[in-house]
Structure formats: C-alpha cells, structure tokens
C-alpha positions in Angstrom: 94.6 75.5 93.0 93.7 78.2 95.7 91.0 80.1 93.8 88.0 81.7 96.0 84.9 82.5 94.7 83.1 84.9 97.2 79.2 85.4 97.7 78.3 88.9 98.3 75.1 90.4 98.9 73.1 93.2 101.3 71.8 91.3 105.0 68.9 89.1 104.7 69.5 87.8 100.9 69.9 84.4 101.5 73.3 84.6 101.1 74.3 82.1 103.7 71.4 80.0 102.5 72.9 79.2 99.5 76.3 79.1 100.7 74.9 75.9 103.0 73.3 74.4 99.8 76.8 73.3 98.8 79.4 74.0 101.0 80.8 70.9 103.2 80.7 73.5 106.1 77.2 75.1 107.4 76.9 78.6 108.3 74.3 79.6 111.1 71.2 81.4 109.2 69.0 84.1 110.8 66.8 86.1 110.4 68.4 89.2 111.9 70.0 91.4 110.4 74.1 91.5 111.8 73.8 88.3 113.4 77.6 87.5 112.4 80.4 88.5 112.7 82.8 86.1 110.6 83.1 85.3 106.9 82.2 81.1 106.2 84.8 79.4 104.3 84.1 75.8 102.2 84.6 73.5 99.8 82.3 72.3 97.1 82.7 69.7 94.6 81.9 70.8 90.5 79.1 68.8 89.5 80.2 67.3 86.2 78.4 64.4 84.2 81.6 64.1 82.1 82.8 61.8 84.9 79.5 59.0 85.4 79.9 58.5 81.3 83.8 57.7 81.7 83.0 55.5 84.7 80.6 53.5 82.5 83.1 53.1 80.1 86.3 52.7 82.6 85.3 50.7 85.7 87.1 52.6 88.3 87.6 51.9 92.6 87.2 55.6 92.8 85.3 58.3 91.2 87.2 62.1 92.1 85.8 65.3 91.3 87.5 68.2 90.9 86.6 71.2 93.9 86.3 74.6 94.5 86.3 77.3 97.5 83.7 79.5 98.7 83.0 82.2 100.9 80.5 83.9 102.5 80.8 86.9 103.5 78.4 88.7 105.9 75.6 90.9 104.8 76.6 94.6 104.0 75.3 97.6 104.2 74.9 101.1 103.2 77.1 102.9 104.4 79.5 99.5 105.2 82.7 101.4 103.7 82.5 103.6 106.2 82.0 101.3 109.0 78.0 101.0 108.8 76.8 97.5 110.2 80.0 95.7 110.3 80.5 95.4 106.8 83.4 97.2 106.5 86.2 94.6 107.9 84.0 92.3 105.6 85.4 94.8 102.5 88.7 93.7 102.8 88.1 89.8 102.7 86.4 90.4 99.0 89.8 92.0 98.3 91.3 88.0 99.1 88.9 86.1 96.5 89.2 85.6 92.6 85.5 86.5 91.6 82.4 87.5 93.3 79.0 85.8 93.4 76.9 89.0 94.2 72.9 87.6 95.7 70.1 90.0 95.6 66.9 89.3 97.1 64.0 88.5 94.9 61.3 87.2 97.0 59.1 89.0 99.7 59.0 87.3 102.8 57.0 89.5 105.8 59.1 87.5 108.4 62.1 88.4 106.9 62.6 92.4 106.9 64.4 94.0 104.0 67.1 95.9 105.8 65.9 98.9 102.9 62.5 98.1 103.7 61.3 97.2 100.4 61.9 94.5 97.7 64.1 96.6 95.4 67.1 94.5 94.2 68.5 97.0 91.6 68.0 99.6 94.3 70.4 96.6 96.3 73.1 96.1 93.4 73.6 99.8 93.1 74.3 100.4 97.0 76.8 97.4 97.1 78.3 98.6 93.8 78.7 101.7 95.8 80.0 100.9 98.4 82.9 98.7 96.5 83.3 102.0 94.4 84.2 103.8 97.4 86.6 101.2 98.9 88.5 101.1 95.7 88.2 105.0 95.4 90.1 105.0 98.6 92.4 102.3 97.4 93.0 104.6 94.1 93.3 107.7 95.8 96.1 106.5 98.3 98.0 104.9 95.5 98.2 108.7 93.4 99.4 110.3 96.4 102.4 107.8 96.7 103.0 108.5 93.2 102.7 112.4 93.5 105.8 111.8 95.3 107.5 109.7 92.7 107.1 112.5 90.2 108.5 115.7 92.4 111.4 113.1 92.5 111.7 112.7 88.8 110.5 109.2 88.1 109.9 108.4 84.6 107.1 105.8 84.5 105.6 107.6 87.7 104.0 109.8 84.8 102.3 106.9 83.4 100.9 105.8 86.3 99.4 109.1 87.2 98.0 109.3 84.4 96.2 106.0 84.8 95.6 106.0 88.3 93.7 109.3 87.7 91.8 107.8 84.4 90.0 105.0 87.3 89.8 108.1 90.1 87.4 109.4 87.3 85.7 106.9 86.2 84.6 105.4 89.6 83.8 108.7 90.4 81.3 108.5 87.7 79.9 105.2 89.6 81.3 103.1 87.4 82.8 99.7 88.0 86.3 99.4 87.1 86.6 96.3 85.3 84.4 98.2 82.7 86.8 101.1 82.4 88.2 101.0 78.4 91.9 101.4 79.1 94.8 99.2 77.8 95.6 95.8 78.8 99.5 96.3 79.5 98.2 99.6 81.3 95.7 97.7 83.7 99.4 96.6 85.3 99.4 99.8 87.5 96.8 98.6 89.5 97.1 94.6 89.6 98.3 94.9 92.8 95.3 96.8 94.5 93.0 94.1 94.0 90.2 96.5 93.2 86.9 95.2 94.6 85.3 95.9 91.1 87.6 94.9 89.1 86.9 91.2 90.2 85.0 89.1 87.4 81.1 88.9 88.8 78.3 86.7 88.0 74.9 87.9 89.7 72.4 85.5 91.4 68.6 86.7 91.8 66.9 84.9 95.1 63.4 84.0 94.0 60.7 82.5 95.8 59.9 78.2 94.9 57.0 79.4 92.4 59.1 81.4 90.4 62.4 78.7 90.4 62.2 77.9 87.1 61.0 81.1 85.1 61.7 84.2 87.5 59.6 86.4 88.7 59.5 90.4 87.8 62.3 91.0 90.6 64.5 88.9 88.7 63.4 90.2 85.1 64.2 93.7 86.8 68.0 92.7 87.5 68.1 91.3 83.9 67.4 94.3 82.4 69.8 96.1 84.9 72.6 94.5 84.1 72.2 93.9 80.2 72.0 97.5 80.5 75.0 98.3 83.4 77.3 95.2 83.5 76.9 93.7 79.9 79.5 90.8 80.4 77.9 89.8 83.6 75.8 86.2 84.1 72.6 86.5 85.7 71.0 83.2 87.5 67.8 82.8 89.5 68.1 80.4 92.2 65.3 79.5 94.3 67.3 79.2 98.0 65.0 77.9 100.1 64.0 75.2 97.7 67.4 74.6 97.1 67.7 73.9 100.8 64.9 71.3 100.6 66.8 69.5 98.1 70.1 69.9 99.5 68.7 67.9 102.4 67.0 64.7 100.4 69.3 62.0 100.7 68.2 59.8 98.1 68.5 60.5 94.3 65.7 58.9 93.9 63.8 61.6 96.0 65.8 64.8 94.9 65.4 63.7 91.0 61.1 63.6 91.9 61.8 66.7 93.6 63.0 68.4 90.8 60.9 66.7 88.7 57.6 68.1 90.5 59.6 71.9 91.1 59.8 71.9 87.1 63.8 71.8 87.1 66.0 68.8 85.6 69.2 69.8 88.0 69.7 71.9 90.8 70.2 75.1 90.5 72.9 74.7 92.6 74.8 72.6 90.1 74.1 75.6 87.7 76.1 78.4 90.0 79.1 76.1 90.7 79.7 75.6 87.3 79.2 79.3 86.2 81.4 80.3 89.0 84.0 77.6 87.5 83.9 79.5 84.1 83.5 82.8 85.9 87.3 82.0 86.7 88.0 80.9 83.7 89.0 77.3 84.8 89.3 74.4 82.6 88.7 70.3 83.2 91.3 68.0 82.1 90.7 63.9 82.6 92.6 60.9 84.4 91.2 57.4 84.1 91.8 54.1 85.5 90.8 50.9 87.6 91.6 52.8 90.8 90.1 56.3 90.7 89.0 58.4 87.4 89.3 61.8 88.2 88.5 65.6 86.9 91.5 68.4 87.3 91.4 72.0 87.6 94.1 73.8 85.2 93.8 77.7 84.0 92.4 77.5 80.5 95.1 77.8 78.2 98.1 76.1 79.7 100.3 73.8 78.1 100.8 70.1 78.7 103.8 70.0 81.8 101.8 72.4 83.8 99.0 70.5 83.7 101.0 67.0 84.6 102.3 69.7 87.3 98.6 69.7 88.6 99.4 65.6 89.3 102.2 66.1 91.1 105.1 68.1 90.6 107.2 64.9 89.5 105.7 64.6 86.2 106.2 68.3 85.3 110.0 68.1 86.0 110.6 64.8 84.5 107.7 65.7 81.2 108.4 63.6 77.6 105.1 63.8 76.2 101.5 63.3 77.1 99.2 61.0 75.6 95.4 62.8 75.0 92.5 61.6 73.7 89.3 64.4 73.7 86.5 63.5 75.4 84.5 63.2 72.6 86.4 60.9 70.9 86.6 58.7 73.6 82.7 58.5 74.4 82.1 57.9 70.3 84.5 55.2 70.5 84.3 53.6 74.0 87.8 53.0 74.9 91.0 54.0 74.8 92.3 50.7 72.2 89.3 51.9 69.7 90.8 55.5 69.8 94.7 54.2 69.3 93.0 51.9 66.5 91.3 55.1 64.8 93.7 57.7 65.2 92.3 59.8 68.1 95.0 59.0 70.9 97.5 61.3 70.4 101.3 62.2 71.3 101.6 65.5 72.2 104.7 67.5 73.4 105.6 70.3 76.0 103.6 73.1 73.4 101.2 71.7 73.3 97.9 73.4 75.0 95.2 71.3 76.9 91.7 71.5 75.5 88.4 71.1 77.7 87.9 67.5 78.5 91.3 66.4 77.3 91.9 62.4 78.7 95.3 62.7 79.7 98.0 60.0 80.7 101.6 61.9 81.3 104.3 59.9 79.9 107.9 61.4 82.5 110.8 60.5 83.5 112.6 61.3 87.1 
C-alpha cells in the first residue's frame, strides 16, 4: 500500500533526527542550517505487540510486520514559497505524501541556532502554516482562473466550482488551513485533485530536551494550547529526539528496556509516532497466522473481506468464497483457533462482509 507519511518542520528541529530513529535509511544531520538539498525516503516497521502474543500462542518460522514510508523533507523557511532557503522545490514533495508529521523545536540548545533566533514553536507552526497557505493560495487561484474561462463559455457545473474555489480563496486568505474549512463533503470534490498542502491530515510532534521526555516542558504545553485552540482534530506528541537516538542505537532489549526504564518511559516514543501516523491515515491491521510466518496487513479501515484477501495476493481476491475470521480477542481468551471453532468465535463470513481491527483471517478461494 503506497502511503507516505511526511515529516515537516522549520531547519534545525530535529527533523532528520527523528526520521533516523526509525527509518532503515539514515539521513546526514547537521547543524547548519540548509545543509541539504534532497528529501530522505524510508521504511519503518509498525511496532505492534498484537503479533509477540499470537506468536506465543502459534509457533511460527517467521514473525512479519506490517510497514510504512516516511519522508523527510528538508527544513523550510520563511519565505520558502517564494523561494527563501531552498524550501520551495521541497513544497511540492509534501503535495506527493498522505499526511504530514509537522516537528517544532522544543528544546534550547546554544550550539544549535534557531534559524528565528529564539525558541518560539507557535511562532514556528504559524510561519510553516503560512507558507503551505500560500502554496495552496497559488494552487487555488490558478485553478479559478481556468474556470473563469469555463463560465464565459457556458459550463454549467463551472458555476459550482467558482463558487467553491472562491469559498477556500477566502478562507485561506483568512490564514486558515483548509481542511478546517466547513463546506460539503461531495463539494470538497472540486479540489481533490490539487492535493492542497493543508488539506493533508496532520499530527504535530513537539521536540523536547531528555528531562522533559516524559512530561513536556512549557514549549510543548505552549503548542498544546495552540493547537487545542487552532487545529482542534490535531494529535500533539512530545518526543525527546536526541534520547530517542540513544536508544535507537542500544542493541540489546535488555539495555533499551533499562533505558527506558531509568528515562521514566515504558516504550519509545518512537513506537508512539508510528503508530499515530498509522491512525493518522486511517489504516487498519488485519492477521495471518501459521507455522511458517504470522504476519500483520495494512488495509484502509472499512473495506470488505475480497479486498483485503486482495492485500495477499491478487489470487485470492478474484477466486474469493468466504473468509474464515476469528477477532483477536477471542483468540487470545481462548488460545487457539480449535477452542474458538469449539465456542462459536470462528466465523464464515462472505464478500459483505467488513474487516474489523485485529480480524485473524484465513481466505477460503478458488482460481
């Protein structure tokens, strides 16, 4: 499933740092401001618990976890819409991802100048926000003169669209994001295909330094409030990079679980974003298990039953009869899949019917 999840922030927010904590690529770090000049792309895997329980209950060869793809785009700017820095080439690949993780520096660090030159990160969200504003300002405003066009020539629905098209001109003229703009769904179609910078879903990660990883600090308690305030529907994490880094680099378990232990955290923070980015794109886990791998799918949340065998291979979607499901839950209560057949929780389910979180699924086809 090609879904990107891109990290955004202003230079020198520890952007990259992060990106490394998980990624199976590494990005160069510095600590000047501009020092590249290409977005990172990688892989990480979704931490998920779900899979160690089966495993203790299904002895498997292989255990497979389902992935997703970042990138990290270089710092921007003020001013990177209208070519500032070099942020504005970097505008267009936030166009090409799904949702946006946007960083904002919460820590003060003298060796590491604040390209604003203070700590400030509401001051930071709102000149990012700007500058998306303005890139999808353009985006808007070259789309209603195409359409100005259309309605000297008499198109019916060009109307329509003018009249929407002019309802987000205004309202990111009032330096407002478009994804809050209170419009129709089926009228939100007239601009699907701009890929509007703020339209994307957004969770917002606050930067803080290793004493403040657990509880914040009063940076991050000022982007809280900000966005309660500004961006209601919005996730806000704190993530400690550097100490993230440390930990990314233990390779025991043993070590990184004393780690934690003595940084006041039970996981990784790490672990937290991936799996917030996984909802932020509203994805869904579905289950295969047996002696030679178990393994965690990614499926859109709502889909029904042959699309998700589709997910397996594209065989069992064309050649569907029924699936055989058995909820997570049920399974763990239980412990295996004879004590759920023997109390009623395997079930036969046909091509309506619409995979649930967790779902244990073994596709029943014919080709």
């Amino acid at each position: 499933m090609a879904l990107k999840v891109g990290i955004i922030g202003l230079t020198n927010t520890g952007k990259t740092t992060i990106f490394n904590c998980f990624s199976n690529t590494k990005a160069e770090t510095s600590n000047y401001s501009f020092s590249t000049n290409k977005s990172n792309f990688g892989m990480a895997y979704v931490p998920d618990a779900r899979l160690h329980k089966l495993s203790e209950l299904v002895p498997t060869k292989k255990i497979v976890y389902t992935t997703m793809e970042f990138v990290d785009i270089p710092g921007l700017t003020k001013g990177a819409s209208e070519g500032q820095g070099i942020g504005n080439s970097f505008l267009s690949d936030i166009r090409n991802v799904d949702a946006i993780i946007h960083v904002t520096r919460c820590f003060e660090d003298e060796n590491l100048p604040h390209v604003e030159g203070s700590i400030n990160p509401v001051r930071d969200i709102e000149i990012l926000n700007l500058e998306l504003q303005i890139k999808d300002l353009d985006s808007i405003e070259k789309r209603l003169d195409k359409v100005a066009k259309k309605l000297k020539a008499g198109d019916k629905e060009a109307k329509k669209e003018h009249e929407i098209l002019t309802n987000y001109k205004d309202h990111l003229e009032n330096f407002e994001n478009a994804r809050s703009i209170d419009i129709k769904e089926e009228d939100k179609k007239f601009v699907d295909d701009l890929f509007l910078l703020t339209n994307k879903p957004v969770m917002y990660v606050c930067n803080v330094d290793d004493d403040s990883a657990n509880s914040g600090n009063k940076y991050s308690k000022e982007v809280e409030k900000y966005i309660k305030e500004n961006d209601a529907n919005a996730d806000v994490l704190f993530i400690a990079a550097k100490l993230e880094a440390d930990i990314a680099e233990l390779e025991s378990q043993e070590d990184r679980v004393e780690f934690l232990k003595d940084a006041g955290l039970t996981e990784p923070g790490i672990n937290k974003l991936i799996q917030k980015a996984y909802e932020l794109l509203n994805l869904s886990t579905f289950f295969t298990v047996g002696e030679q791998e178990n393994r965690a799918w990614t499926i859109h949340a709502g889909i029904k039953a042959p699309d998700a065998a589709g997910v397996i291979h594209s065989d069992l979607k064309r050649g569907f009869i029924r699936a055989e499901v058995i909820a997570y839950n049920d399974f763990i209560a239980l412990g295996s899949e004879h004590a759920c057949k023997e109390n009623g929780k395997l079930r036969l389910e046909g091509k309506e019917y619409i995979i649930n979180e967790g779902d244990i699924l073994h596709i029943r086809f014919n080709v």
